[in-house]
C-alpha positions as CSV (number, residue, x, y, z in Angstrom):
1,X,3.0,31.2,-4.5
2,X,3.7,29.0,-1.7
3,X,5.1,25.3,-2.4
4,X,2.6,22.6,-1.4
5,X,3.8,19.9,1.4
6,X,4.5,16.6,0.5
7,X,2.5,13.9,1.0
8,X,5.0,12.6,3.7
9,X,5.2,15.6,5.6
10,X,1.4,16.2,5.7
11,X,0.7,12.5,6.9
12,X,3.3,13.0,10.0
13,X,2.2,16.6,10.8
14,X,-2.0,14.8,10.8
15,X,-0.9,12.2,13.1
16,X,0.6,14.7,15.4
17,X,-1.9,17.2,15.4
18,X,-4.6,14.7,17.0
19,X,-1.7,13.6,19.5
20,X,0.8,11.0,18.1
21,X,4.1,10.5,16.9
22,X,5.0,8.2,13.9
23,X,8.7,6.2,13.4
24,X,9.8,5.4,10.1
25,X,12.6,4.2,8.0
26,X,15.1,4.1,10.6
27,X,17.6,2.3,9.2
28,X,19.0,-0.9,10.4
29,X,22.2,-0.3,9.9
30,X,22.4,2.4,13.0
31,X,19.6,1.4,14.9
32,X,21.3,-2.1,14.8
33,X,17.7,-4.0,14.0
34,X,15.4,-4.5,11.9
35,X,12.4,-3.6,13.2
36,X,11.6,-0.1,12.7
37,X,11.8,-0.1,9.2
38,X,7.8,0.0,8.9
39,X,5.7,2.5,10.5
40,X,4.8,2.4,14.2
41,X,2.3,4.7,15.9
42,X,3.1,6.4,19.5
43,X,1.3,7.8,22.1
44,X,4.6,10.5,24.0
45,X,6.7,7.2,23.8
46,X,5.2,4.2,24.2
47,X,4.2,2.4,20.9
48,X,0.6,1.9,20.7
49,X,1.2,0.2,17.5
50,X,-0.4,-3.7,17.0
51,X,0.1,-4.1,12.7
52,X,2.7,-2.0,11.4
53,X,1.8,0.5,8.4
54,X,3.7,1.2,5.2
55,X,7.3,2.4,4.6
56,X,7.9,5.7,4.0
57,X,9.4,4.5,0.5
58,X,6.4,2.9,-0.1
59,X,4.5,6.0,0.8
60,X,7.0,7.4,-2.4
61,X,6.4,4.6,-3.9
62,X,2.6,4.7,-3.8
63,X,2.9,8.8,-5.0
64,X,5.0,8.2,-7.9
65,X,2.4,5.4,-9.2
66,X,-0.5,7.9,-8.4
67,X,1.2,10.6,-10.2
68,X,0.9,8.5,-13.2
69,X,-2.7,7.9,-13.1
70,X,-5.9,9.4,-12.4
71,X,-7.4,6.9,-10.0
72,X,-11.3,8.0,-9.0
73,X,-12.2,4.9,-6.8
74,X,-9.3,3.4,-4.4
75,X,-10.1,0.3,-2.8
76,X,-7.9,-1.2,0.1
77,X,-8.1,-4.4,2.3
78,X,-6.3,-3.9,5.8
79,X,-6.6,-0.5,7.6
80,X,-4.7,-0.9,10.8
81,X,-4.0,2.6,12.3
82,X,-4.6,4.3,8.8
83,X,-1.6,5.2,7.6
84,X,-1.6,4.2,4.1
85,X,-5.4,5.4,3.6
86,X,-4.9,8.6,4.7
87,X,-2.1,8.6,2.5
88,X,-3.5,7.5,-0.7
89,X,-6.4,10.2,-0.1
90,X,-3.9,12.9,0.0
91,X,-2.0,11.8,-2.6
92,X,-5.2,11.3,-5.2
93,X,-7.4,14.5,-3.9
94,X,-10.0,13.5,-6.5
95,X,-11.0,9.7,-5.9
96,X,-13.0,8.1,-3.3
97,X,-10.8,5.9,-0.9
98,X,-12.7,2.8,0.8
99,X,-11.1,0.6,3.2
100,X,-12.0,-2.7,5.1
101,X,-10.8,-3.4,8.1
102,X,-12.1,-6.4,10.4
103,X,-10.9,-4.9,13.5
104,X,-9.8,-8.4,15.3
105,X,-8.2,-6.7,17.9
106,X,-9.4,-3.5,19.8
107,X,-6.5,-1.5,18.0
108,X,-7.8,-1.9,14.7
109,X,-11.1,-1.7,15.6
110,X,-10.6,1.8,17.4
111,X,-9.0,2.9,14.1
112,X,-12.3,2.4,11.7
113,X,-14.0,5.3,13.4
114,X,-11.0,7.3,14.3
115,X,-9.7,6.9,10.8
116,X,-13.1,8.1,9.7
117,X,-13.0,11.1,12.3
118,X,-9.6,12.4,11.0
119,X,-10.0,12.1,7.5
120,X,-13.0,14.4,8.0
121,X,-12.0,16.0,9.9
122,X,-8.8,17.2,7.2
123,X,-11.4,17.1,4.3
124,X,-10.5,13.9,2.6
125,X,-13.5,11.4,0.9
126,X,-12.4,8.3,2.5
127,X,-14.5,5.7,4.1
128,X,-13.0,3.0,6.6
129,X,-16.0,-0.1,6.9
130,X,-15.7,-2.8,9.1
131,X,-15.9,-6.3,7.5
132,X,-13.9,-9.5,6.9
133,X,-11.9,-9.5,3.0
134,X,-12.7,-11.4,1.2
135,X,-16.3,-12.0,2.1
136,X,-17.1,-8.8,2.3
137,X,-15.5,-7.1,0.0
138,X,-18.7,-7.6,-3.5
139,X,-21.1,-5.9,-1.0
140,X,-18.6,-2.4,0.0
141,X,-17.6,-1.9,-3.2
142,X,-20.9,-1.9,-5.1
143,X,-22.3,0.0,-2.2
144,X,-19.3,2.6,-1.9
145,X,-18.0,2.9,-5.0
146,X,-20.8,2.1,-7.6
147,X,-19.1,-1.3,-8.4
148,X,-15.6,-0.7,-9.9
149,X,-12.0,-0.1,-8.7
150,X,-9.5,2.0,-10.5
151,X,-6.9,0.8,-7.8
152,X,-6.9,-1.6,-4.9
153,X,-4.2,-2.3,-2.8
154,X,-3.9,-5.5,-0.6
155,X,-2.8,-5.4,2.9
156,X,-4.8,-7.9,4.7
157,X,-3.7,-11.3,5.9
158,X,-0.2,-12.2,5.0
159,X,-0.9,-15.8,3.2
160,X,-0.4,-17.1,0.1
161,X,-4.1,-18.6,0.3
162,X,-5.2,-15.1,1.3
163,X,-3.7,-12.9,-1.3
164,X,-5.4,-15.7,-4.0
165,X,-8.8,-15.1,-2.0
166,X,-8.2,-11.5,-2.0
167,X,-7.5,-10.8,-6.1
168,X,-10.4,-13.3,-6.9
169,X,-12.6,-11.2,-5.0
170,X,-11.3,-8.2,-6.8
171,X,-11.2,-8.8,-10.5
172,X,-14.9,-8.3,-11.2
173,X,-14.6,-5.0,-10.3
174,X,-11.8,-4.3,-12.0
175,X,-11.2,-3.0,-15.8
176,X,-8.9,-2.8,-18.0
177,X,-6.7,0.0,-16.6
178,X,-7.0,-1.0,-12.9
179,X,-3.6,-1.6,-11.1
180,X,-3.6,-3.8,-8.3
181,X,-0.9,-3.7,-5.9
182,X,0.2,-6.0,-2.9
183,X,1.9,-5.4,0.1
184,X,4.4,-7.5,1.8
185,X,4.9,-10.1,-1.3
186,X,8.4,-10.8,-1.0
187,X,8.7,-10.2,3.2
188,X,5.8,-12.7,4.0
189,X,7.0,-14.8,1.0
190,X,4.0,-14.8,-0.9
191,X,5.1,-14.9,-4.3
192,X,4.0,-18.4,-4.7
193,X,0.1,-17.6,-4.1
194,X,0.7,-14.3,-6.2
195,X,1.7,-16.0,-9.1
196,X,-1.2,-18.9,-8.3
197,X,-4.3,-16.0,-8.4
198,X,-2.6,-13.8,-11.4
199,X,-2.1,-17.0,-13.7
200,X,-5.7,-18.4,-13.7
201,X,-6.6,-14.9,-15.0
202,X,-3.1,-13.9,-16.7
203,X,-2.3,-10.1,-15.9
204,X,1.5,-8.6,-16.3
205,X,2.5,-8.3,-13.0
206,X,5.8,-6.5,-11.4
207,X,7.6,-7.0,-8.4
208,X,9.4,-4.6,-6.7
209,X,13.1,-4.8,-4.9
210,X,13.0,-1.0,-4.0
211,X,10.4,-1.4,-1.9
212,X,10.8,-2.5,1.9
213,X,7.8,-5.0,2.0
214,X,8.5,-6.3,-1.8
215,X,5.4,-4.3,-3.4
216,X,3.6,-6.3,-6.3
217,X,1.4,-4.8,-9.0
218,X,-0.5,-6.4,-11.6
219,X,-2.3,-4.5,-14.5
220,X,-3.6,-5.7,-17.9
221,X,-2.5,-2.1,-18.7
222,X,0.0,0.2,-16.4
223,X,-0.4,3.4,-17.6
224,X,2.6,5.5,-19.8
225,X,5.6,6.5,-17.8
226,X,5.3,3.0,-16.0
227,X,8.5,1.6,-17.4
228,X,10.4,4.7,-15.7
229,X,8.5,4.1,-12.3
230,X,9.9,0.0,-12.9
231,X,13.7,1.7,-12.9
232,X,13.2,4.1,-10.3
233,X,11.7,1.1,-7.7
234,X,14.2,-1.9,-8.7
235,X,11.5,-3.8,-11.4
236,X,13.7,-4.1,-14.6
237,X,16.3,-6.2,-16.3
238,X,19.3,-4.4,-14.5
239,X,17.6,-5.8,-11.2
240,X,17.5,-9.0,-11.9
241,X,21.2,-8.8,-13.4
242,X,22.3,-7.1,-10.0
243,X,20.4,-9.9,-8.8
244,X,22.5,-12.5,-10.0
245,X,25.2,-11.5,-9.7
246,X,25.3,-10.8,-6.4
247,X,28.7,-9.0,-4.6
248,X,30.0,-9.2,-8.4
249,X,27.7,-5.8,-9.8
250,X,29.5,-3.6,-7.3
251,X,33.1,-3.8,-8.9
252,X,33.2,-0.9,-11.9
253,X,34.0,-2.7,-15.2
254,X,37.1,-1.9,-16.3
């Protein structure tokens, strides 16, 4: 019986079947910067790439969560190039994937229809719709996905007014069981405007130090297994005690 890919391999090997090449990951340390950490799209050579998609960790990251649940409607704000909705569609087969995507620019605007193209193209239920989060966002997911999300993951504007307006426009669709998750918390510094939209409405919600951008997810209930997938992605007490202190938690006690 032959092995199935992994979700990583199949996104890279989709992108360069319709005539791209992705970069990834490429750490900092060798490539002396920072900035190829997140994932950039190419034409040959020449980066094509206006908003940067998703770590490949967070592509791990993102598989490990859906592993533990049995999403059926996925709902995400912020398409760009379609990295991360192609990805959740591979990685939850059985769920509906809807994604808004304002297209400011004629990058992300391309993308909503060649997004749409490729996804059927490999046999994947997604739908990319163009329209501004959060006023948008009521109409799409009543129309596309009957009105409730099992997941939604927020990867639109990078403010901590935005990611309140973004969750408020989210919980009525929500349930008890829906996770969800934010991008970019700790690199945009957004914890502040987090904390502001999950504590009018209060929802556990974890951070994550494993993940590139600083992932958040909030759930009123994260599904069994969770407090595993909290040690494997840096969201537990031993963080927060490598945390403080610092250079310190390398030395072996004695």
């Amino acid at each position: 019986m032959a092995k199935s890919k992994s979700v990583a391999l199949r996104l890279f090997e989709i992108y360069k079947k319709n005539g791209f090449m992705l970069s990834s990951e490429l750490e900092p340390e060798y490539m002396k910067t920072d900035k190829f950490v997140f994932t950039r799209l190419y034409i040959g050579h020449m980066n094509q790439t206006y908003h940067l998609g998703i770590a490949m960790r967070e592509i791990a990251f993102l598989e490990s969560l859906s592993s533990l649940a049995d999403f059926k409607n996925i709902f995400i704000i912020g398409n760009s190039f379609g990295f991360s909705t192609l990805a959740l569609a591979l990685m939850n087969p059985q769920a509906k994937v809807v994604a808004i995507e304002i297209g400011m620019e004629p990058f992300t605007e391309k993308w909503i229809e060649a997004t749409n193209i490729i996804a059927q193209a490999e046999g994947l239920n997604v739908k990319v719709v163009q329209g501004s989060s959060p006023d948008n966002n009521a109409e799409i997911i009543e129309r596309e996905l009957g009105g409730s999300i099992d997941f939604a993951f927020v990867d639109g504007l990078h403010t901590n007014e935005a990611v309140q307006k973004d969750f408020d426009s989210l919980r009525p669709f929500g349930h008890e069981r829906t996770i969800y998750g934010f991008h970019d918390v700790l690199a945009h510094k957004m914890v502040e405007g987090l904390s502001a939209a999950v504590g009018r409405n209060p929802i556990p919600t974890q951070i994550f130090f494993a993940t590139p951008s600083g992932i958040a997810l909030a759930s009123a209930a994260f599904p069994e297994g969770f407090d595993v997938f909290c040690d494997l992605y840096g969201s537990n007490s031993l963080t927060q005690a490598i945390l403080q202190k610092g250079v310190a938690a390398v030395v072996p006690a004695a």
